[in-house]
C-alpha positions as CSV (number, residue, x, y, z in Angstrom):
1,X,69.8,123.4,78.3
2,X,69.5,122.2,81.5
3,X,71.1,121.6,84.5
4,X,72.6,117.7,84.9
5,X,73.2,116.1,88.2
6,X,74.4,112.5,88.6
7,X,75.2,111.3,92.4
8,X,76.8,107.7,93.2
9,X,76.4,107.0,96.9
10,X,78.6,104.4,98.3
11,X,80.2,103.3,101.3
12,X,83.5,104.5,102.4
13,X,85.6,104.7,99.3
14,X,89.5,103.8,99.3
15,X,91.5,107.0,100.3
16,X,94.3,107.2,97.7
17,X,91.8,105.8,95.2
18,X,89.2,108.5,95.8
19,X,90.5,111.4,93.9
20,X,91.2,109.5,90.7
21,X,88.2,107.6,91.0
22,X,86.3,111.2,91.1
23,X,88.1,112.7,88.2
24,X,87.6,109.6,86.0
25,X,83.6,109.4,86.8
26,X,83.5,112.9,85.8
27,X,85.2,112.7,82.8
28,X,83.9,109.5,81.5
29,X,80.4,111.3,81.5
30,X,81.7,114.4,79.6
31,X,83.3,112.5,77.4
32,X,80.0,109.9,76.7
33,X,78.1,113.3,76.3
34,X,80.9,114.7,73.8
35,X,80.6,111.1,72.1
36,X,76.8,111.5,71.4
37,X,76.9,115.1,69.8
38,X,75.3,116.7,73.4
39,X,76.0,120.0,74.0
40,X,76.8,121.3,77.4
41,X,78.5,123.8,79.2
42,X,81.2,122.7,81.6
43,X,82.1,126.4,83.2
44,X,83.4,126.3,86.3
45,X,82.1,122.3,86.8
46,X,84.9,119.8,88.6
47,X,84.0,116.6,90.8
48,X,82.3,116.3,93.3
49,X,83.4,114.0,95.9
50,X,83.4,112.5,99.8
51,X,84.4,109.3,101.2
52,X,80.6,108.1,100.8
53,X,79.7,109.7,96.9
54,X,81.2,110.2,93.5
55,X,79.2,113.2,91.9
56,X,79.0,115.3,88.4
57,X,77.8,118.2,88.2
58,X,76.7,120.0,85.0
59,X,75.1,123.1,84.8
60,X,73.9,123.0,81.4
61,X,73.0,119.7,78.9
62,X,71.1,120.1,76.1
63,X,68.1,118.1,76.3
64,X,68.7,116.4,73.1
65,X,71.3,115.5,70.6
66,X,71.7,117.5,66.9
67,X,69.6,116.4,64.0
68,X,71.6,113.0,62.9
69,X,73.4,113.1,59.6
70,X,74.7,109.6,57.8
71,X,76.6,109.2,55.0
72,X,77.3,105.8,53.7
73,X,79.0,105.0,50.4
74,X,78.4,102.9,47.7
75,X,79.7,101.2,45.0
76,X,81.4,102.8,42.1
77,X,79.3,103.2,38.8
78,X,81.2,100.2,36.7
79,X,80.5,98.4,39.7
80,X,77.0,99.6,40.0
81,X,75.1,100.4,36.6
82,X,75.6,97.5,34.0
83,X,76.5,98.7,30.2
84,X,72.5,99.5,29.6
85,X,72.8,101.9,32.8
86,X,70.9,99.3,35.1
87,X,71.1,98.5,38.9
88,X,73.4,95.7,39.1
89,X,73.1,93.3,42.2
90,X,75.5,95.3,44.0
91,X,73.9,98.6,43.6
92,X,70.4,96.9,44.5
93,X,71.7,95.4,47.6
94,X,72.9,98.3,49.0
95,X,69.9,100.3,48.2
96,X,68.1,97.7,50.0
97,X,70.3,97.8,52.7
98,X,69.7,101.7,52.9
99,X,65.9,101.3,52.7
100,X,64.9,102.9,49.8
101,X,65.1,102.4,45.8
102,X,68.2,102.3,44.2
103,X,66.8,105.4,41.8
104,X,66.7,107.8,45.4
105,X,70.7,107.2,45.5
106,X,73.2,110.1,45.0
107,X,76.1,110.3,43.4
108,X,79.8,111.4,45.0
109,X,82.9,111.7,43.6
110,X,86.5,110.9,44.9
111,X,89.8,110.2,43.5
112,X,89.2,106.7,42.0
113,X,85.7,108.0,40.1
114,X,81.9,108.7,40.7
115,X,79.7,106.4,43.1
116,X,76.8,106.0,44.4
117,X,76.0,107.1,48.6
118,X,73.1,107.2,50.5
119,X,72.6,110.6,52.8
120,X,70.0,110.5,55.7
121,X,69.1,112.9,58.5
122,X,66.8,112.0,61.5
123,X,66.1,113.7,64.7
124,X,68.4,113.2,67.1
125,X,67.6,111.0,70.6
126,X,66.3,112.7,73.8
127,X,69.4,113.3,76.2
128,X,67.4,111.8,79.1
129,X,67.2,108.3,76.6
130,X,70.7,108.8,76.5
131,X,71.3,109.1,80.1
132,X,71.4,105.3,81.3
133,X,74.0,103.8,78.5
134,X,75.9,107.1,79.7
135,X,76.1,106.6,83.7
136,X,77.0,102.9,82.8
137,X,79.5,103.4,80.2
138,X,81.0,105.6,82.9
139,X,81.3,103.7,85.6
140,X,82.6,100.6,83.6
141,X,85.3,102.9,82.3
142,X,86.7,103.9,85.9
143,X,89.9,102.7,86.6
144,X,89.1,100.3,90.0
145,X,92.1,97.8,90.5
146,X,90.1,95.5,93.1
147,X,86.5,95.6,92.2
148,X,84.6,94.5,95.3
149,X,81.2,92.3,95.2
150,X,78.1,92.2,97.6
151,X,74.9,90.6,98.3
152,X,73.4,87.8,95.7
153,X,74.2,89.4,92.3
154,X,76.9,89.8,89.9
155,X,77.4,93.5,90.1
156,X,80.8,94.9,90.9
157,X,82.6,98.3,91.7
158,X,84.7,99.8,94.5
159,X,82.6,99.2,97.3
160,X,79.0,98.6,97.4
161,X,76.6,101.1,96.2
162,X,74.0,102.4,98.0
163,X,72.0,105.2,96.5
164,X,71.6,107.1,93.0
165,X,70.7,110.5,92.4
166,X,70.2,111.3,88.7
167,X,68.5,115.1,87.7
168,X,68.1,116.5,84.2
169,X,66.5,119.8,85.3
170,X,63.8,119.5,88.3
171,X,63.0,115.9,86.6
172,X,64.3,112.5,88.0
173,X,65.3,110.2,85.2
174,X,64.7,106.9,85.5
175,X,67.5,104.0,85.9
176,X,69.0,101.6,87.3
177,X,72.8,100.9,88.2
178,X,73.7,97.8,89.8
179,X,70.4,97.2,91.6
180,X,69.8,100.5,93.0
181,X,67.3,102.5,90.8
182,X,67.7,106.2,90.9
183,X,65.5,109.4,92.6
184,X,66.2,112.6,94.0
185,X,67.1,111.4,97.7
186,X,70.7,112.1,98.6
187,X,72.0,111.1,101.8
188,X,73.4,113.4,104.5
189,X,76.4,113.1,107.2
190,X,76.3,109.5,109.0
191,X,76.1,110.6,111.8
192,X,75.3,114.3,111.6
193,X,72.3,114.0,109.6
194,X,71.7,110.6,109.5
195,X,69.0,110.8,106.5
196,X,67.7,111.5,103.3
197,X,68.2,114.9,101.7
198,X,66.0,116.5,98.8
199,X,67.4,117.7,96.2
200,X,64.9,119.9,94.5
201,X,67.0,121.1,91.5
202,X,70.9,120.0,90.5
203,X,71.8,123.6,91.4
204,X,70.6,123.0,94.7
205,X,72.9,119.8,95.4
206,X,76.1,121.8,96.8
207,X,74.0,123.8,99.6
208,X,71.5,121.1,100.3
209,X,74.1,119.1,101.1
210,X,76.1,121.1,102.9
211,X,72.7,122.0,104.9
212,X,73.1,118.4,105.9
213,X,76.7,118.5,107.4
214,X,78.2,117.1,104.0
215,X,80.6,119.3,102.0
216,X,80.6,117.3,98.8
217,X,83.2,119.8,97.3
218,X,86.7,119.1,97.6
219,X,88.2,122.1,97.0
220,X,86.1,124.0,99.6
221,X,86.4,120.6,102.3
222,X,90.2,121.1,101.8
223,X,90.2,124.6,102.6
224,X,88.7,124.6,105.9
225,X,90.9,121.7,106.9
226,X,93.9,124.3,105.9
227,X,92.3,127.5,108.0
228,X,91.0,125.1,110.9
229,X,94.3,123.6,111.7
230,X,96.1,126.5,111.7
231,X,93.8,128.4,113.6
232,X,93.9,125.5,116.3
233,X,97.9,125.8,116.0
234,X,97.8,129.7,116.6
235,X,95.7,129.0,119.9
236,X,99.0,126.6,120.8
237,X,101.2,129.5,119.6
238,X,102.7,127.4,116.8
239,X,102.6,126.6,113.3
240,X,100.9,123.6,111.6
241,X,102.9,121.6,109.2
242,X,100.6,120.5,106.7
243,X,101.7,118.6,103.8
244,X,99.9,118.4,100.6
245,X,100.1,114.3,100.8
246,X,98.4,114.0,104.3
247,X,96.1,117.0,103.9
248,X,94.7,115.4,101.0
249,X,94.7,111.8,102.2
250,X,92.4,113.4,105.5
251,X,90.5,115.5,103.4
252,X,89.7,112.1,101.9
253,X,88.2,110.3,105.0
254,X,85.6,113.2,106.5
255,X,82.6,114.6,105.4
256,X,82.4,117.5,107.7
257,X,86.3,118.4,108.9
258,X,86.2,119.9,112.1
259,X,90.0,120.2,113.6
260,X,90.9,119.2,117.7
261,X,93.9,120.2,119.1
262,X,96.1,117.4,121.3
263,X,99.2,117.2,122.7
264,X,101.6,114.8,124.2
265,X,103.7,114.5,127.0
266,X,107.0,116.7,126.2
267,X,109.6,114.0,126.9
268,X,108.7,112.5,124.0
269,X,110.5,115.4,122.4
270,X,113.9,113.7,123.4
271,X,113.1,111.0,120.2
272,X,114.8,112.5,116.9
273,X,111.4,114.9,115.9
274,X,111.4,112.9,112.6
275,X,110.4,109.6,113.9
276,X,107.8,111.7,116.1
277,X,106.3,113.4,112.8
278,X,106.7,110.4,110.5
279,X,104.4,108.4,113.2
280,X,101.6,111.4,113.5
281,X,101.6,111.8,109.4
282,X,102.0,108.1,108.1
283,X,99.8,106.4,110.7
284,X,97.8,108.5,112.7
285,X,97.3,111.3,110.0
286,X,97.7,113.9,112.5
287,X,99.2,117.5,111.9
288,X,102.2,118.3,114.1
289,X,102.5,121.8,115.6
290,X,106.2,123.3,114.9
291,X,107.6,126.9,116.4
292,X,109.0,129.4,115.2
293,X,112.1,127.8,114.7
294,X,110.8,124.8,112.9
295,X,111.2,122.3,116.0
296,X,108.3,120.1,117.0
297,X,106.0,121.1,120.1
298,X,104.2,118.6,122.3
299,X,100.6,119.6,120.5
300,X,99.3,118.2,117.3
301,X,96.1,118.5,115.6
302,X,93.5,115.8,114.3
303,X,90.3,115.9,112.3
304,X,87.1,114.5,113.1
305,X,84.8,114.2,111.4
306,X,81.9,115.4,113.6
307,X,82.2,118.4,115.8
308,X,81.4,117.1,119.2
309,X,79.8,118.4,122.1
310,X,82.7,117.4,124.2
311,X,86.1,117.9,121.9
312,X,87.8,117.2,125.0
313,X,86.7,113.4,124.8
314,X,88.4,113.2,121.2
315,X,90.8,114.7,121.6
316,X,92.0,112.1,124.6
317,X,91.2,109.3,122.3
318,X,93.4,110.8,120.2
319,X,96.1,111.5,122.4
320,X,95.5,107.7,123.9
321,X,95.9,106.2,120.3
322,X,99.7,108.4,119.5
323,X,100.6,107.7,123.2
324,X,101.7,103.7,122.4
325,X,103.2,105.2,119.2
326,X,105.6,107.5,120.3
327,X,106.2,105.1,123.2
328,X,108.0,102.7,121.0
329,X,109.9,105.1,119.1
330,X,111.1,106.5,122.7
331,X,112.2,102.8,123.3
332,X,113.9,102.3,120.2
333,X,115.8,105.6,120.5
334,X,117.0,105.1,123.8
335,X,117.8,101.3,123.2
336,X,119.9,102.5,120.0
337,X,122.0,105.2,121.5
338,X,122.9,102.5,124.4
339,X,124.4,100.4,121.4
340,X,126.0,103.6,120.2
341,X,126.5,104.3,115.8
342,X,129.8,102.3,115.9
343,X,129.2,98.8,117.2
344,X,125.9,98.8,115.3
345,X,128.0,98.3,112.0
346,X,129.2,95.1,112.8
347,X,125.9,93.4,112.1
348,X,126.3,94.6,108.3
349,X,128.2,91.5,107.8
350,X,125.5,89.0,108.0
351,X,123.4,91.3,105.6
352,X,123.2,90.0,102.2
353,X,123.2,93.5,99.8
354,X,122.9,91.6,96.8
355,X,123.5,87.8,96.2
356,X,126.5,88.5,93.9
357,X,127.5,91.7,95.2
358,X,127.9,90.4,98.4
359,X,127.2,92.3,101.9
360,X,126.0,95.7,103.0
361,X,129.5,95.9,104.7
362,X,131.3,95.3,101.6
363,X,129.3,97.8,100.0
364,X,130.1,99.8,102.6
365,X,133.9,99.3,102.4
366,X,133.4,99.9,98.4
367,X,131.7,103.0,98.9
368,X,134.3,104.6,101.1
369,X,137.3,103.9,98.7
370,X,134.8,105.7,96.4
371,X,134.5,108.8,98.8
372,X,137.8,109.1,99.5
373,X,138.5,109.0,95.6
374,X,135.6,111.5,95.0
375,X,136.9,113.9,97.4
376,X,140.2,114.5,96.3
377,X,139.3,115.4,93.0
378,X,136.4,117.6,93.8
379,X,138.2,119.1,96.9
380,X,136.8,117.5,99.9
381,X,138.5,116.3,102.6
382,X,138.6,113.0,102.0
383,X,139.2,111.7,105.9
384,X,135.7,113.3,106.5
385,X,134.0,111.5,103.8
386,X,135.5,108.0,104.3
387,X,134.7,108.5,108.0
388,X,130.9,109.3,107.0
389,X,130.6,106.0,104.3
390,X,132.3,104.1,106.8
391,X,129.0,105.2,109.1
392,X,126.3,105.6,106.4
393,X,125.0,102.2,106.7
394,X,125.1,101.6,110.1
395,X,121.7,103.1,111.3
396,X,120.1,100.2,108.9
397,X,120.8,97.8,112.1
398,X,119.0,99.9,114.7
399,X,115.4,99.4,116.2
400,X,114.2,102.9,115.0
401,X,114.8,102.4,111.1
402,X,113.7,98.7,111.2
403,X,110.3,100.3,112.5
404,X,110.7,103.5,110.7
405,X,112.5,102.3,107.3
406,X,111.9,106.1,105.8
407,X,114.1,107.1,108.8
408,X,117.5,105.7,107.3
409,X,120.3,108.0,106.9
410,X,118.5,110.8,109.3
411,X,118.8,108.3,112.0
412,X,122.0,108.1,111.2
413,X,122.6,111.6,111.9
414,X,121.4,111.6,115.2
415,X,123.6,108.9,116.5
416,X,126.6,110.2,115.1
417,X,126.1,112.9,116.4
418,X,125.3,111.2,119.6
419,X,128.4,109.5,119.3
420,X,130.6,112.6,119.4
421,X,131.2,112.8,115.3
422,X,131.7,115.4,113.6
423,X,128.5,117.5,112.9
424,X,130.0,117.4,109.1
425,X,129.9,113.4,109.2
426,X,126.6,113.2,110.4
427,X,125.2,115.4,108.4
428,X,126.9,113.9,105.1
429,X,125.3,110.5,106.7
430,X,122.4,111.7,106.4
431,X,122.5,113.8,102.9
432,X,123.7,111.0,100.8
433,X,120.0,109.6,100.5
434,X,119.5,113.3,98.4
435,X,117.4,113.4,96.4
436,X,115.3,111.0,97.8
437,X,112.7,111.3,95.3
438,X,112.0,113.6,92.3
439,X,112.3,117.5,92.8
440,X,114.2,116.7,96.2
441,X,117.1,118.9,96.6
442,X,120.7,117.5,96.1
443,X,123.1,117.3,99.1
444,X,124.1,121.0,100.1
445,X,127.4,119.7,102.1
446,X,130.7,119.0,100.4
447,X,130.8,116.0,102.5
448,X,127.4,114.7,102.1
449,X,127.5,115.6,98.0
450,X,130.8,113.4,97.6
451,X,129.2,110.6,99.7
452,X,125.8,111.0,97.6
453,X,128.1,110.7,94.4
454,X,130.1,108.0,95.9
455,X,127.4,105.5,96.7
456,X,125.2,105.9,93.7
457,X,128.6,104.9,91.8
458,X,128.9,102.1,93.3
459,X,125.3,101.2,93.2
460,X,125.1,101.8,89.4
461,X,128.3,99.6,89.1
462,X,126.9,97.2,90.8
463,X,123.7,96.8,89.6
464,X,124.8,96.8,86.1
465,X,127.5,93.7,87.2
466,X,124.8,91.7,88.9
467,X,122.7,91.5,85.7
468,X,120.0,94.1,87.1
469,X,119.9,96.9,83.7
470,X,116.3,98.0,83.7
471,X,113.8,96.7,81.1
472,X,110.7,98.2,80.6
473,X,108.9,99.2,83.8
474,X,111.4,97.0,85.7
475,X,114.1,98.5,88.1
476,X,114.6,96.6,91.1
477,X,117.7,98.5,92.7
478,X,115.8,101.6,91.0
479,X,119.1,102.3,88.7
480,X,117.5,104.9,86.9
481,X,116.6,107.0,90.0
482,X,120.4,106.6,91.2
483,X,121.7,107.8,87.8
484,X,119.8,110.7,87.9
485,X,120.5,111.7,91.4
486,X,124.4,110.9,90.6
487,X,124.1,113.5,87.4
488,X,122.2,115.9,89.4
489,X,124.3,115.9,92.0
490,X,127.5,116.3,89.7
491,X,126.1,119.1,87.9
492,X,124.1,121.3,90.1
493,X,127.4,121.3,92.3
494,X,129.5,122.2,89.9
495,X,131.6,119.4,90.2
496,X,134.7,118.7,86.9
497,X,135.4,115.4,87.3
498,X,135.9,112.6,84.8
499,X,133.0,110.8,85.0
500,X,134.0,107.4,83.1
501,X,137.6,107.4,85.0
502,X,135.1,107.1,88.3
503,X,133.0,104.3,86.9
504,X,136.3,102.3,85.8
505,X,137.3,103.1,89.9
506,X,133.4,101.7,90.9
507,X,133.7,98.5,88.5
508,X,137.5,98.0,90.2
509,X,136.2,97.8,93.3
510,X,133.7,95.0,92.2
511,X,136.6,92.6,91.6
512,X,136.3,90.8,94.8
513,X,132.4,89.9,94.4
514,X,133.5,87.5,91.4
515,X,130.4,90.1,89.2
516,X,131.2,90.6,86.2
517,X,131.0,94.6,85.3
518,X,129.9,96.4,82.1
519,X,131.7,98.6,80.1
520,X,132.4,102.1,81.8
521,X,130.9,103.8,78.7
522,X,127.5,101.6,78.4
523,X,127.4,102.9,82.5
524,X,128.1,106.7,80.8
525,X,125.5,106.4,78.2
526,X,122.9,105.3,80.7
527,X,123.6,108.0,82.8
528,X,123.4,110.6,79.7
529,X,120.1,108.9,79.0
530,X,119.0,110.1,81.8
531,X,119.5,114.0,81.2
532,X,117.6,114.0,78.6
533,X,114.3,114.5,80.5
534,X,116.2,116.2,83.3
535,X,116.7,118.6,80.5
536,X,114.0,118.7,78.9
537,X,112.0,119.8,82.1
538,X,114.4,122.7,81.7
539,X,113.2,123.7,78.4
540,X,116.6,122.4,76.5
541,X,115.2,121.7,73.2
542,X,116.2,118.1,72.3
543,X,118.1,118.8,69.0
544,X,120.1,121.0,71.6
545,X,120.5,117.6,74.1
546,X,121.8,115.3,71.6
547,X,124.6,117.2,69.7
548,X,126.0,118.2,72.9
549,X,125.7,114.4,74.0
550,X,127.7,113.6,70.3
551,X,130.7,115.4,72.1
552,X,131.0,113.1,75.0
């Protein structure tokens, strides 16, 4: 066997796309090898990838496929041999087909009777033969949404390729992938080591190019982002907070990760620290720094991707580009609390929710007959929760959600609070979004739970009435998501209440939209639908699922 190194350089590929893009290069090529009959050993081999190259890595290929073995059947004998035991036309063609004389045919056997079949071996083909139809049936097979085009040809792929490395042992094989023909030059950091890199062997590949400022490994590129940004938030006595979705979207952009540590000025700390971090992750892909206590500091971190001679420069053009930033969100916070929680509400009524559902303030005004309903039968204090529905909706008129959408509901909190609420109201304002998205925690308030259940009634209700039941991979008011999060909610709260008498309450209080509800139990059974994975994750075995569901 030998080692197998195949290298795609590229310019800058698309973030999100990268990682997929990686995996599917890699395994297109084990799979074309697996196709052919190659043997190779995969231990401990991954892809290989930066922002400039898609690479696989193999450190053993056999050099050529197994000896070849065909088998291709025949007629059957009343077919073949006529009543004197000669060839018929049919057996002669197919022995001319095969090549040789019908007399060198043998015989098989299967369940409708004896026939002829013609068995051949040959040699198989040399890997590096192999090699070109391989790195092309591999790229063709990546998924790439948006192929891009350059210069005077027809070729296409995510962006336009520059270079090829392709190794079968110490030996270059020779081909050529949309115009570029292949050798043993890689290309270093573009900035750091601004040209071409020899790569003796494919075992050499990883250290070569990390000798040139490139760490073409993901796993290991990711890791020093991790240690580098928190060492930088040590040295500003803080904690990083570094989520997997922007740690893996940087470790996407740079080459050679080399963390800076910024800060701000702290009266930016006034704005809700959620609009602050949202800003810094989303748009900047920054790292905030958070104390002990979990609140936001006035430092953050960034990554270049060089490591400069004067890390003070960056770090003020980083600081200058988050400056304008958290500027606006200042503006918007202060402008909002000036218009107060309350009086932002009574723009809701020139909203349209839904053209037959009318509103957002009549959703509103649905949703708090809902709470109040909910909360009596599950305990609650129903004042508190129609208070909070009454308020849930009104932070969708203020300047910080209509520039930080993501912000709804938590925004909401912080006026209310600023408003003098009660810290139960604004905290059920801002738990009735739970769970926002899959494996998020349900509301842990009673207040915010019976608002959570109360508006995902109403939206289920509604949706259904307004002619909006999912098909297929359509769900524009996502009904599925809300059914879920209205069964979660029930159950992991522990909630007895009687589900269908709540859904005939949610379809009552469509009367006045002129929508036309479904059937409380066809809302039920959608709901129940939706357990069945919920349970499933669980380890409930299915048979267990549906003869519980029988007893509904």
């Amino acid at each position: 066997m030998q080692p197998l190194l195949i290298e795609l350089g590229t310019e800058e590929l698309p973030v999100k796309a990268l990682p997929g893009l990686a995996q599917a290069f890699f395994d297109g090529v084990v799979d074309a090898l697996h196709k052919r009959g190659i043997e190779f050993d995969r231990a401990g081999a991954k892809p290989l990838y930066t922002p400039r190259r898609l690479a696989v890595l193999l450190p053993g290929v056999s050099t050529e496929q197994p000896e070849q073995r065909s088998e291709v059947l025949g007629p059957y004998l009343n077919i073949a041999l006529d009543a004197d035991g000669q060839p018929t036309r049919a057996l002669q063609g197919f022995a001319a087909k095969a090549g040789i004389d019908w007399s060198q045919l043998e015989r098989t056997t299967d369940a409708k009777g004896e026939r002829f079949v013609h068995r051949s071996n040959k040699p198989g083909a040399k890997t590096v033969d192999l090699l070109a139809e391989i790195v092309h049936e591999s790229i063709a097979d990546m998924p790439i949404p948006k192929p891009m085009r350059w210069g005077d040809h027809d070729h296409a792929f995510a962006r336009p390729v520059h270079w090829l490395v392709l190794l079968l042992g110490k030996d270059v094989v020779d081909i050529e992938v949309m115009g570029v023909r292949s050798d043993r030059m890689s290309r270093g950091h573009r900035f750091e080591h601004d040209k071409p890199v020899w790569i003796g062997i494919p075992g050499d590949y990883v250290d070569s190019l990390r000798g040139a400022h490139v760490l073409v490994d993901a796993d290991e590129r990711r890791a020093r982002i991790g240690r580098q940004v928190q060492e930088a938030a040590a040295r500003a006595g803080g904690v990083a907070r570094v989520t997997e979705d922007n740690l893996e979207q940087v470790n996407c952009l740079v080459e050679w990760p080399s963390a800076v540590l910024c800060s701000f000025e702290p009266e930016f700390l006034a704005v809700p620290q959620e609009a602050l971090v949202a800003t810094m992750e989303t748009n900047q892909k920054f790292f905030p720094v958070l104390d002990d206590g979990g609140r936001l500091t006035e430092h953050f971190i960034g990554i270049a991707n060089i490591e400069s001679q004067d890390v003070g420069e960056v770090s003020k053009g980083y600081e200058r580009v988050i400056r304008p930033r958290f500027s606006d969100a200042k503006f918007f916070f202060d402008e909002d609390l000036k218009q107060g929680l309350v009086s932002m509400g009574d723009g809701l009524k020139t909203v349209t929710y839904q053209a037959k559902l009318g509103t957002v303030a009549d959703k509103v005004a649905r949703v708090a007959a809902l709470a109040e309903a909910v909360a009596t039968e599950v305990g609650a204090d129903p004042v508190q929760a129609r208070r909070a529905a009454e308020l849930s909706k009104n932070d969708l008129q203020s300047r910080m959600v209509n520039e930080f959408p993501e912000l709804q509901g938590i925004a909401g909190r912080h006026y209310a609070l600023a408003a003098g609420e009660a810290s139960e109201i604004a905290l059920a304002i801002d738990e009735s979004y739970q769970p926002r998205f899959a494996g998020d925690d349900i509301a842990l308030s009673p207040a915010g739970k019976v608002l959570a259940i109360a508006e995902r009634l109403d939206t289920l209700a509604g949706g259904f009435a307004a002619g909006l039941k999912p098909t297929g991979n359509k769900d524009p008011f996502a009904l599925r998501r809300n059914a879920l999060g209205l069964a979660r909610t029930l159950i992991e709260s522990g909630f007895q209440v009687d589900l269908p008498a709540l859904l005939t309450l949610a379809n009552g209080g469509l009367a006045a939209t002129g929508a036309a509800p479904v059937e409380a139990g066809e809302l039920y059974d959608f709901i129940l639908d939706r357990l069945r994975g919920y349970y499933a994750d669980k380890g409930v075995p299915a048979s267990h699922f549906t003869a519980v569901a029988e007893l509904r």
